[in-house]
Backbone bond lengths (Angstrom), bond angles and torsions (degrees), N, CA, C in turn:
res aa  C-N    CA-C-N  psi(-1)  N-CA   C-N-CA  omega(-1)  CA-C   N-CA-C  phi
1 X - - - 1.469 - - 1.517 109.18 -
2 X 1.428 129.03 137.46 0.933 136.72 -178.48 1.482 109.92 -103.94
3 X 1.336 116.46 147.28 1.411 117.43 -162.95 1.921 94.37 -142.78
4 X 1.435 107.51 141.33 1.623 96.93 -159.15 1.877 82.15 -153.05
5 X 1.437 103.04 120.81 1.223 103.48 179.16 1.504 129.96 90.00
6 X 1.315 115.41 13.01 1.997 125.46 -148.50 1.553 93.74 -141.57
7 X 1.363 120.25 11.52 1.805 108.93 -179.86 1.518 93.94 -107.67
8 X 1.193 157.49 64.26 1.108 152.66 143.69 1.294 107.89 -64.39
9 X 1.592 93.28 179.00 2.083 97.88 171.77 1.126 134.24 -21.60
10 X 1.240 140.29 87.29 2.045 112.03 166.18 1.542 121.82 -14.79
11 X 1.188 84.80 148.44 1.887 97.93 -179.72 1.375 95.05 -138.97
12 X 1.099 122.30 149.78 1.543 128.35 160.09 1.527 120.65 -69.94
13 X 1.204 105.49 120.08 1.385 92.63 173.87 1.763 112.49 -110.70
14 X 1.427 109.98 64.94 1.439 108.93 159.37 1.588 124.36 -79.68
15 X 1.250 95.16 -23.93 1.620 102.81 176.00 1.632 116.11 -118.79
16 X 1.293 109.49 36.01 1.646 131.44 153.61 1.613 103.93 -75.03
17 X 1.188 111.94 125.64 1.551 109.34 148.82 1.646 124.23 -70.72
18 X 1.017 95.41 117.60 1.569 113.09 169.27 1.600 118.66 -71.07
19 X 1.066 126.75 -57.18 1.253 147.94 -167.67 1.593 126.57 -113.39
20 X 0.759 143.98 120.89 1.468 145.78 176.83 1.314 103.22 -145.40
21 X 1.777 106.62 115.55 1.373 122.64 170.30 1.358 126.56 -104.18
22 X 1.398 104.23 124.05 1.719 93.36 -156.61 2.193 102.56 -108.22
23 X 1.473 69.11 122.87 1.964 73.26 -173.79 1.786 122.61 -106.87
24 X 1.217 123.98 -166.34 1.530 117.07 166.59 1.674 96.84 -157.12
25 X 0.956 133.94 149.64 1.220 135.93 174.15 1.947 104.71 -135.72
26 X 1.270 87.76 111.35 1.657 99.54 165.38 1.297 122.31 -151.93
27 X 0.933 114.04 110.39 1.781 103.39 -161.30 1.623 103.80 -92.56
28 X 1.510 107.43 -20.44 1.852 113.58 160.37 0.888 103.47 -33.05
29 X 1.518 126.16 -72.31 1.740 119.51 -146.23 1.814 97.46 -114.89
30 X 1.394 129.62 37.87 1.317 131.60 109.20 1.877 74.74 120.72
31 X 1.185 125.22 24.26 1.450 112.23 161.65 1.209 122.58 -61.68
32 X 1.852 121.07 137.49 1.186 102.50 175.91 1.870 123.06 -76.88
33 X 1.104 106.60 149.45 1.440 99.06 -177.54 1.694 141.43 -66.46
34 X 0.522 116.67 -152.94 2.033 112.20 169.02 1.330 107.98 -76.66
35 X 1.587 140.40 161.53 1.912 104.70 -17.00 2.125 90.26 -74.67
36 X 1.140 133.56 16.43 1.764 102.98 -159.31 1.846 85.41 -105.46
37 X 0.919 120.23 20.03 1.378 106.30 -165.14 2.021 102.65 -89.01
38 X 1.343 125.38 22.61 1.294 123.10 -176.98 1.507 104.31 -91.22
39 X 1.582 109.90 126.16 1.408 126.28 164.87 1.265 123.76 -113.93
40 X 0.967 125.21 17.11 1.865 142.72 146.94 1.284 112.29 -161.31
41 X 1.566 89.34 134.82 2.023 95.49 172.20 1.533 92.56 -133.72
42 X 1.279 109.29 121.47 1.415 126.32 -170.67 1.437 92.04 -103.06
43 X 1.526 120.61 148.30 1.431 124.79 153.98 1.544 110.54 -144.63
44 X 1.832 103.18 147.83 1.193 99.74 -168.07 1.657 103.41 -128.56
45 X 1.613 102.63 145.49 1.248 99.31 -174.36 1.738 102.04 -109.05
46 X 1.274 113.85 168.73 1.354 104.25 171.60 1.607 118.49 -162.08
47 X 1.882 109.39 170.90 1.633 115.34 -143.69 2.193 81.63 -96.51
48 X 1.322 69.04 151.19 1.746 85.73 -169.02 1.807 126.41 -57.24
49 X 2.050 89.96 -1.23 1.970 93.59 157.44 1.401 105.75 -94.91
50 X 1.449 143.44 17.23 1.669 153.35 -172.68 1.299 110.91 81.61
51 X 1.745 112.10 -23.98 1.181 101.72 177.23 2.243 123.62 -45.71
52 X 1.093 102.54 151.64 1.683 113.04 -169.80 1.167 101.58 -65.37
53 X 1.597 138.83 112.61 1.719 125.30 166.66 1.497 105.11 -90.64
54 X 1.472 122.91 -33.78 1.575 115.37 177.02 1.589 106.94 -161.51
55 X 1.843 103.21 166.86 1.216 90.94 173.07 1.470 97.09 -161.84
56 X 1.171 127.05 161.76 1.268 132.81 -175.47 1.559 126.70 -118.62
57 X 1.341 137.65 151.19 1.368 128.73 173.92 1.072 122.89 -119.99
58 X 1.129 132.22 129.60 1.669 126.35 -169.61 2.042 100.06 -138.63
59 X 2.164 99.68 165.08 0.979 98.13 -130.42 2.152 79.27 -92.30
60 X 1.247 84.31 -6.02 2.013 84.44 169.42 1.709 95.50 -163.83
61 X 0.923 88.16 -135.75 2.264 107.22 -151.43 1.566 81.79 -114.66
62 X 1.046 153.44 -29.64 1.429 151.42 -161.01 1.782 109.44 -53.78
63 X 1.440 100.26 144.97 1.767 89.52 151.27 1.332 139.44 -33.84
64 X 1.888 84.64 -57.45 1.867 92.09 -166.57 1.565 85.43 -110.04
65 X 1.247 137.19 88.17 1.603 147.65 140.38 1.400 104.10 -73.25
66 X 1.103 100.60 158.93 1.744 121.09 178.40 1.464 90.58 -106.98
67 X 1.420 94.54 136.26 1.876 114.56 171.13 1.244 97.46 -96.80
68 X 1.771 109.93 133.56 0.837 116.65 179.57 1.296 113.61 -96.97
69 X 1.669 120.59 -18.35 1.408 128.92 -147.72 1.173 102.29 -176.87
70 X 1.580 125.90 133.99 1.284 121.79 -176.47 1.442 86.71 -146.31
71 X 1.486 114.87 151.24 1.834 133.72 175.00 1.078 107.04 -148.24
72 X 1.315 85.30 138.61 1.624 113.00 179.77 1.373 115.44 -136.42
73 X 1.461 117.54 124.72 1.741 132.00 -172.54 1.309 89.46 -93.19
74 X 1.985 80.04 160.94 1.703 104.93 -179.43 1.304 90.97 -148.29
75 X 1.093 120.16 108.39 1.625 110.34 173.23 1.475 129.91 -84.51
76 X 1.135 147.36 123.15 1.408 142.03 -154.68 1.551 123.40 -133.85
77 X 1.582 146.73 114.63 1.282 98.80 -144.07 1.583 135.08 -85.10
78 X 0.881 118.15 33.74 1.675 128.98 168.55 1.490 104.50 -128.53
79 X 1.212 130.83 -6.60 1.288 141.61 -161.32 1.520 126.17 -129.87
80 X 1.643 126.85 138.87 1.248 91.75 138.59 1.423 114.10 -161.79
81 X 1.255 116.83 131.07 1.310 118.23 -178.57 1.330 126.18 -68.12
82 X 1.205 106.17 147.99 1.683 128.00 -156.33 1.892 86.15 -123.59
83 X 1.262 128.82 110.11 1.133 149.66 139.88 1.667 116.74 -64.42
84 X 1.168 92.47 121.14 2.398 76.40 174.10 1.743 91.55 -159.98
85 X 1.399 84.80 151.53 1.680 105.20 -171.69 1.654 90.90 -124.40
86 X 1.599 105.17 128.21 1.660 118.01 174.56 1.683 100.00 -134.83
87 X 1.497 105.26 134.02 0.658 120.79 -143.46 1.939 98.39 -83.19
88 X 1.541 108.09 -4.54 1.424 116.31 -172.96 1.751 113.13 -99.99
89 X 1.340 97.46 -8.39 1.252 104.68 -165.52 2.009 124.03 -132.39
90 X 1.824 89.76 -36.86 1.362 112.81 150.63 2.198 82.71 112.71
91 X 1.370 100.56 -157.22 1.406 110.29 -178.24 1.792 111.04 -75.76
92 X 1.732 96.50 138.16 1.123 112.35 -169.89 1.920 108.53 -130.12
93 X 1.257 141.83 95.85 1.279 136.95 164.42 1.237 110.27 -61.68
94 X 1.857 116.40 125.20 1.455 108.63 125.16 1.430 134.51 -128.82
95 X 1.178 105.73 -155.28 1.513 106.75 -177.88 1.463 131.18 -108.88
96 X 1.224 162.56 132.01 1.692 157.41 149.62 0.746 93.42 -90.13
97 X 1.598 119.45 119.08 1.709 126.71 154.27 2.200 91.31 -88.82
98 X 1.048 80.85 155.49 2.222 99.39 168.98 1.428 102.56 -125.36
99 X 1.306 108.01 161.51 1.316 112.34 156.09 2.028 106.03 -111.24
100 X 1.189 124.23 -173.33 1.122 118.87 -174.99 1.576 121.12 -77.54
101 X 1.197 110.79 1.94 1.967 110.37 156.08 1.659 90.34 -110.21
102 X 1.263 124.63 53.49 1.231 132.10 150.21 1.605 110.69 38.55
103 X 1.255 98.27 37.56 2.090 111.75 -165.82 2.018 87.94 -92.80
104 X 1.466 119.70 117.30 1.627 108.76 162.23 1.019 105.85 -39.80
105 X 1.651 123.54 131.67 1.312 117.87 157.89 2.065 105.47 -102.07
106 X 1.805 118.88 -18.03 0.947 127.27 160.82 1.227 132.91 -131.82
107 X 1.254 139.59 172.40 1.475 137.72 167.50 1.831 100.46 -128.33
108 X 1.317 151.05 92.78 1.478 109.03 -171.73 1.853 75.77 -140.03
109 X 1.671 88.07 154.94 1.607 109.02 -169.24 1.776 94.40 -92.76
110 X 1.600 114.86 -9.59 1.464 101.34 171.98 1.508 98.65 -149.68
111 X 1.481 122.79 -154.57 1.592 104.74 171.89 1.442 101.59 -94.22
112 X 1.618 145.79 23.69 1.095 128.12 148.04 1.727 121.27 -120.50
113 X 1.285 111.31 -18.93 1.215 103.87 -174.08 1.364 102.40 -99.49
114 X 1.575 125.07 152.97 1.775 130.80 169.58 1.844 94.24 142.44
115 X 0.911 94.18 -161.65 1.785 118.85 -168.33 1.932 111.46 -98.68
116 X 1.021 103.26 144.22 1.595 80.88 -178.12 2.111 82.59 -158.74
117 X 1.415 81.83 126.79 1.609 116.54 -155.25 2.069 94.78 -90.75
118 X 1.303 105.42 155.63 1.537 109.40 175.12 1.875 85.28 -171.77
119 X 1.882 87.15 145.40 1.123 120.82 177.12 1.473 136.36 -107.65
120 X 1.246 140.95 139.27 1.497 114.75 -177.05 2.119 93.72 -151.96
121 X 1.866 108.74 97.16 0.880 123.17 164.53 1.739 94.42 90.50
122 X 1.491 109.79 35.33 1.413 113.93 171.36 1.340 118.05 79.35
123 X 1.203 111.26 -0.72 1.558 123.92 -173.29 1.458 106.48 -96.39
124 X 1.034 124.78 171.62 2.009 119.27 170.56 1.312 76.89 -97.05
125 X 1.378 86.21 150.00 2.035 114.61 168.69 1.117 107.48 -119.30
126 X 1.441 113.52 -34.55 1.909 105.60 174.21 1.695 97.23 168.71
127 X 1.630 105.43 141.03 1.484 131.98 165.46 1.434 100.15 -92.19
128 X 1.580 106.81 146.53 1.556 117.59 -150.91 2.057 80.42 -132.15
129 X 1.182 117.77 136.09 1.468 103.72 171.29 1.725 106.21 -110.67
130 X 1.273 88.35 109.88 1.914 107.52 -175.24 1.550 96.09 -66.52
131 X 1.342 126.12 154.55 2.224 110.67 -13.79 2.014 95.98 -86.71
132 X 1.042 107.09 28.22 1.656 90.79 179.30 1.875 107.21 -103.13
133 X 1.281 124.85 173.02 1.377 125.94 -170.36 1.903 102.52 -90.95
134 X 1.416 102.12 -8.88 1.449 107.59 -179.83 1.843 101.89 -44.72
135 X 1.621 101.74 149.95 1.877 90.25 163.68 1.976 82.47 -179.08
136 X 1.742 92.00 164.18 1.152 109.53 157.10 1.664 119.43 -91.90
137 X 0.953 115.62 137.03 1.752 130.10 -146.40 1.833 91.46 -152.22
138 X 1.301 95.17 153.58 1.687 113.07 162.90 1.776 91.71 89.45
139 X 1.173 135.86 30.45 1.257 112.37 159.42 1.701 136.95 -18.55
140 X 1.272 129.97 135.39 1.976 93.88 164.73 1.511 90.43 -146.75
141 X 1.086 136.83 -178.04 1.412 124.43 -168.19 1.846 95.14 -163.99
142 X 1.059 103.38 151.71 2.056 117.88 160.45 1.875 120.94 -86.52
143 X 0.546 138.94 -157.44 1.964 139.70 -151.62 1.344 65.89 -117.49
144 X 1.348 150.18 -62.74 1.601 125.49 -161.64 1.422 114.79 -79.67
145 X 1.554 131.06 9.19 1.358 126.24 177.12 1.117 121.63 81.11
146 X 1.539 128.08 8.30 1.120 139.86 171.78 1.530 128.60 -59.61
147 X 1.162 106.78 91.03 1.595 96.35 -157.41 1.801 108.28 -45.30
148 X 1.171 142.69 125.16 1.322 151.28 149.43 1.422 136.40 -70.53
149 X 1.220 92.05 -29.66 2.413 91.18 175.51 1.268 100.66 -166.08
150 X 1.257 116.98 114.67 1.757 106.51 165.44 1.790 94.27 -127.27
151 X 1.387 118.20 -168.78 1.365 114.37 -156.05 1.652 93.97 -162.40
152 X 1.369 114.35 178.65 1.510 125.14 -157.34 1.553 119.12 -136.03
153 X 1.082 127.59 94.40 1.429 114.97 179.67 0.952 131.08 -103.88
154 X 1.453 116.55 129.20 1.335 109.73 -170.33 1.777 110.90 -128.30
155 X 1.289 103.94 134.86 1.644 94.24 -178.55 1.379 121.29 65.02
156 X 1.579 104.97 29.70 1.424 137.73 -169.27 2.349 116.30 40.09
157 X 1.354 73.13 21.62 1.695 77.30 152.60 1.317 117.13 -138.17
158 X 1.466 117.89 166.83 1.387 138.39 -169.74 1.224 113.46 -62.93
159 X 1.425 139.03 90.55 1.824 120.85 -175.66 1.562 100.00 -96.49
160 X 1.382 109.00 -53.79 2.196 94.99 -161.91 1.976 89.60 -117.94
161 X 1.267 92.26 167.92 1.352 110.82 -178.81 1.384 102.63 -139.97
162 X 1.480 120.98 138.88 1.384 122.40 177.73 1.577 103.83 -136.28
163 X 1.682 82.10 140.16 1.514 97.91 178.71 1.045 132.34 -119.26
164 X 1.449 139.63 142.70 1.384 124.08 -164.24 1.496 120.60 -124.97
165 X 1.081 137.93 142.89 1.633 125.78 160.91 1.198 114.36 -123.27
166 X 1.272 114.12 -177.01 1.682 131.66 -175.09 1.182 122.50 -176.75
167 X 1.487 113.42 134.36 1.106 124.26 158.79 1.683 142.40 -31.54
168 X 0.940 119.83 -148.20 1.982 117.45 177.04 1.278 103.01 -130.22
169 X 1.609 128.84 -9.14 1.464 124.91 159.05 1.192 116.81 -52.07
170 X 1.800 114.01 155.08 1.206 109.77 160.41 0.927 105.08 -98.39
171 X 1.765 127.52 -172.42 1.567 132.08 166.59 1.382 111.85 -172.81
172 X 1.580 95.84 150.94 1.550 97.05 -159.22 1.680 99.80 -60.08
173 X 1.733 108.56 167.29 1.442 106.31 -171.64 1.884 104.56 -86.52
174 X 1.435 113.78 -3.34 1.580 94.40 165.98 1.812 102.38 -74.97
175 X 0.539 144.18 -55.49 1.601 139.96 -165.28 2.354 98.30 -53.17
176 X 1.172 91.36 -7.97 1.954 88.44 176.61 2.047 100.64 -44.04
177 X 0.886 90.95 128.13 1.160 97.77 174.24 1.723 125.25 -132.21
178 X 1.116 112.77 17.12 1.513 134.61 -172.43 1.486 97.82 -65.77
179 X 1.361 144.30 -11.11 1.518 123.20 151.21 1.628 110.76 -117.54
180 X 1.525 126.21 19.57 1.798 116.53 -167.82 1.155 87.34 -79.29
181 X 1.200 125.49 143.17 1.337 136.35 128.13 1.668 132.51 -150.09
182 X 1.381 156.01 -163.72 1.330 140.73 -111.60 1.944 66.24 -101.42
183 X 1.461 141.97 -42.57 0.982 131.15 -148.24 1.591 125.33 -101.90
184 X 1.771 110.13 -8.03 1.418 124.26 -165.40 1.435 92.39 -125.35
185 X 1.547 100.60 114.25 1.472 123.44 171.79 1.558 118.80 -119.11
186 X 1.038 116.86 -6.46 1.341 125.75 -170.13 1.171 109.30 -62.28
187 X 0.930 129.00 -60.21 1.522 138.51 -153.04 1.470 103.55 -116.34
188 X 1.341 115.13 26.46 1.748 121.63 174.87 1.827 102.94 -146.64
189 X 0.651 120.57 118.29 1.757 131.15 162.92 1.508 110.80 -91.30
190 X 1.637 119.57 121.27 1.806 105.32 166.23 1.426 98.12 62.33
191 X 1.763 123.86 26.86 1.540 106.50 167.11 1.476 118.85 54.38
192 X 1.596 114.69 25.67 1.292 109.13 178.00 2.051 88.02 -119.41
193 X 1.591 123.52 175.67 1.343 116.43 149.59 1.512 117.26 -87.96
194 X 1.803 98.32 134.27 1.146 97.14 -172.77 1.575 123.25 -85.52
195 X 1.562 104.55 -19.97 1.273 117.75 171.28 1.733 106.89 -52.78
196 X 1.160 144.73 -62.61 1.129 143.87 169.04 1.599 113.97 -32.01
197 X 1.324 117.57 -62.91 1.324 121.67 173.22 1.679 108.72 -47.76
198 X 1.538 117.92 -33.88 1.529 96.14 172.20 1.085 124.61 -60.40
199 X 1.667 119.12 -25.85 1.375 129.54 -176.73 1.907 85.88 100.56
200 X 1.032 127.73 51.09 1.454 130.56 162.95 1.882 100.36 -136.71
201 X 1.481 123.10 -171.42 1.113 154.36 -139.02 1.416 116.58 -175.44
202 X 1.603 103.72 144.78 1.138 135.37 148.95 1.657 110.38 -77.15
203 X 0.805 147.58 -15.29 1.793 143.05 -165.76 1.993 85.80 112.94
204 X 1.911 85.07 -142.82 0.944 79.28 -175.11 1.777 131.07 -97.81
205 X 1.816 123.23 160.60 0.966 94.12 -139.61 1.838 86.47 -115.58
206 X 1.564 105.81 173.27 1.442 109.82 -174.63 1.678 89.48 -66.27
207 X 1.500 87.71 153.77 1.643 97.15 167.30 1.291 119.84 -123.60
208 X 1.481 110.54 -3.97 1.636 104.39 173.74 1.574 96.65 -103.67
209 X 1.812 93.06 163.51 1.477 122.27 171.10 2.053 114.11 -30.67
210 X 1.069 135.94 89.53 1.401 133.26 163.80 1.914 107.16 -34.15
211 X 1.102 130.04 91.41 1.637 118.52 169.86 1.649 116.02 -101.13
212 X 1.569 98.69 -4.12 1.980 73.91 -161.60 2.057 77.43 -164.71
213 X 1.689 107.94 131.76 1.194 115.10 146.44 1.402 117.88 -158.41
214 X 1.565 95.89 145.42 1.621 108.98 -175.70 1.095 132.31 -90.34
215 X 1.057 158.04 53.47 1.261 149.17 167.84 2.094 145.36 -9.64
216 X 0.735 127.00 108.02 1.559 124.19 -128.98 1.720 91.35 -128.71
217 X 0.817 114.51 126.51 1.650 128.73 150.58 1.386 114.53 -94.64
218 X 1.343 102.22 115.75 1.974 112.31 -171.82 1.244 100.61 -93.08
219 X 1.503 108.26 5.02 2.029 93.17 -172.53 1.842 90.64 -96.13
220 X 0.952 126.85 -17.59 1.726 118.89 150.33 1.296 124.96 -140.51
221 X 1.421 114.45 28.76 1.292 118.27 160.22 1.306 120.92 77.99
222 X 1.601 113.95 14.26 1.532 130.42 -177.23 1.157 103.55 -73.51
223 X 1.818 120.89 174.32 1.385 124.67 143.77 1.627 118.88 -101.58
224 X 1.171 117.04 113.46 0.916 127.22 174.71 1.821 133.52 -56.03
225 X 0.926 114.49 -19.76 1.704 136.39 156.03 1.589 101.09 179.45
226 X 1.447 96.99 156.98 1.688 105.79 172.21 1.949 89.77 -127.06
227 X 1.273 92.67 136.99 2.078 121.03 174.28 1.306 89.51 -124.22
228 X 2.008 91.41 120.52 1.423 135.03 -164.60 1.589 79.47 -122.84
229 X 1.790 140.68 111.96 0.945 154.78 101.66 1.429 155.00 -29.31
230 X 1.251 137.78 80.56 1.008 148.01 -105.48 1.899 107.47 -153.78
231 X 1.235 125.92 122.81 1.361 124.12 -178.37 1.446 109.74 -149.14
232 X 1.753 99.80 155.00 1.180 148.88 -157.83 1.300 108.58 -117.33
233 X 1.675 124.00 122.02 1.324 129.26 177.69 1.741 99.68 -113.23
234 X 1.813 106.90 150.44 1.278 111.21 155.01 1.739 116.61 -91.12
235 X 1.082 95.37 -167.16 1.604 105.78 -175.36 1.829 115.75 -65.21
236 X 1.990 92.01 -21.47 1.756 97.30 174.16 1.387 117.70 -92.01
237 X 1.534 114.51 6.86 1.717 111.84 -171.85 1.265 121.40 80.44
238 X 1.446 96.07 27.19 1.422 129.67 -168.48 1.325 118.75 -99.51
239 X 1.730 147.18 109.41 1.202 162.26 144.65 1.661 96.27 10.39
240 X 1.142 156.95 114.22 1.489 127.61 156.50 1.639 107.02 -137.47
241 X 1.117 122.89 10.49 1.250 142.87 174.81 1.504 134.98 -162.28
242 X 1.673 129.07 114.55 1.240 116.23 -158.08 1.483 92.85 -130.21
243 X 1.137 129.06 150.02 1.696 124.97 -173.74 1.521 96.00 -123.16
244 X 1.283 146.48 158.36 1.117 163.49 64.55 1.223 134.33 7.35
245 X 1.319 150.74 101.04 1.655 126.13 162.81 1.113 108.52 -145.11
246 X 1.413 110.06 108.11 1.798 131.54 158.65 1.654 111.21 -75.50
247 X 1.356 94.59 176.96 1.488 103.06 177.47 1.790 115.38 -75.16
248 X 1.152 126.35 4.14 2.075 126.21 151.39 0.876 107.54 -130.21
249 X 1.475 147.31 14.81 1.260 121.36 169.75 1.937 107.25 -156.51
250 X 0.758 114.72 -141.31 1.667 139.96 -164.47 1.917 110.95 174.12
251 X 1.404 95.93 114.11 1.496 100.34 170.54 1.368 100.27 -110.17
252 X 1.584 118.40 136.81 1.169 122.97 138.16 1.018 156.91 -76.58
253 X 1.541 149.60 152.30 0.941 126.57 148.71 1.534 139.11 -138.24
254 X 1.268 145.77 162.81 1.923 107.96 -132.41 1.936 75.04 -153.11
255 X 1.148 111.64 119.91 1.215 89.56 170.24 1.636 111.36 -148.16
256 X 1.273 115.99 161.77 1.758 125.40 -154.94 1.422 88.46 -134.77
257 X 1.887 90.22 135.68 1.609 110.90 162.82 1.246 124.41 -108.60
């Protein structure tokens, strides 16, 4: 693997996550329970400025686990390719374009299809989903940058609206979680952001604790799920457990430095 642009300074990585185990607990619909209940254990290794060089997914903690997913960075300097092997589909390239405050301006799996990012005063203003006019639009934010309501258009009208709150904690900006949920993996590995781990950005990022967002269907005014956010400290003031809870389930996630 070639790596182009990623040898800067050493950083310590004592307070890198290594590990992130991603679980579900439901014993309703016949999950097994704790400790065997892990259905991804992601681990990430990394290039000696913290930036992420690779990482792998497996189907538990075992010797012989099945990988589900393996990535591998290429750093380039306006660029950087994202290599990944899935185990349902086989190897998949894409791309991160930056601009020079290293803000995504794209994500695209070819030169027309992917995400394509825009800013207004360092803030995101809205992701556009290429090649269609669909996008998330309506940003609004608090004095700490916390994103608060953005919204969804599709077929150039308004369908869902999402809302967010937070606490008075801060938290580091890989744990941003202002789009995870049970269905958006793209742009998160191990439930962490992966864009951050490149050592790139969204602009600027929320700085308080994510605890609570709603999700809204405007075509009758429902909520479409509510994410109940929830964290776990170690003995260093350290992230080591983050919970999830929608309306069927609870995701976990358990992670070691």
């Amino acid at each position: 693997m070639v790596i182009v642009g990623a040898c800067n300074k050493p950083v310590s990585n004592e307070n890198k996550i290594k590990q992130s185990d991603f679980k579900i607990e439901d014993n309703v619909n016949g999950r097994v329970p704790p400790p065997n209940n892990i259905i991804e254990s992601t681990k990430f290794f990394y290039n000696e400025d913290g930036t992420l060089s690779s990482a792998t997914v497996h189907d538990d903690t075992t010797s012989n686990a099945h990988l589900l997913k393996e990535v591998n960075i290429i750093y380039g300097a306006d660029k950087i390719i994202v290599d990944t092997y899935l185990d349902t589909i086989g190897n998949v390239r894409y791309y991160i374009y930056f601009n020079e405050k290293k803000q995504v301006t794209s994500l695209m799996l070819n030169d027309s299809v992917g995400l394509i990012f825009s800013y207004l005063d360092d803030r995101m203003a809205s992701i556009r989903l290429a090649p269609t006019a669909n996008e998330y639009l309506g940003f609004i934010y608090d004095e700490n940058d916390n994103l608060l309501q953005y919204s969804f258009r599709f077929n150039n009208q308004i369908v869902h609206r999402y809302l967010l709150q937070y606490n008075n904690d801060e938290i580091k900006k890989e744990f941003d979680s202002r789009f995870l949920s049970k269905y958006i993996k793209f742009i998160y590995i191990g439930g962490l952001d992966l864009i951050d781990k490149l050592g790139l950005n969204y602009g600027k990022s929320s700085q308080n604790k994510l605890v609570k967002r709603t999700d809204i269907d405007l075509s009758n005014d429902e909520v479409i799920d509510t994410y109940i956010f929830n964290y776990s400290y170690d003995n260093k003031a350290r992230i080591n457990k983050r919970n999830i809870q929608f309306s069927t389930d609870t995701l976990y996630y358990d992670f070691k430095y």
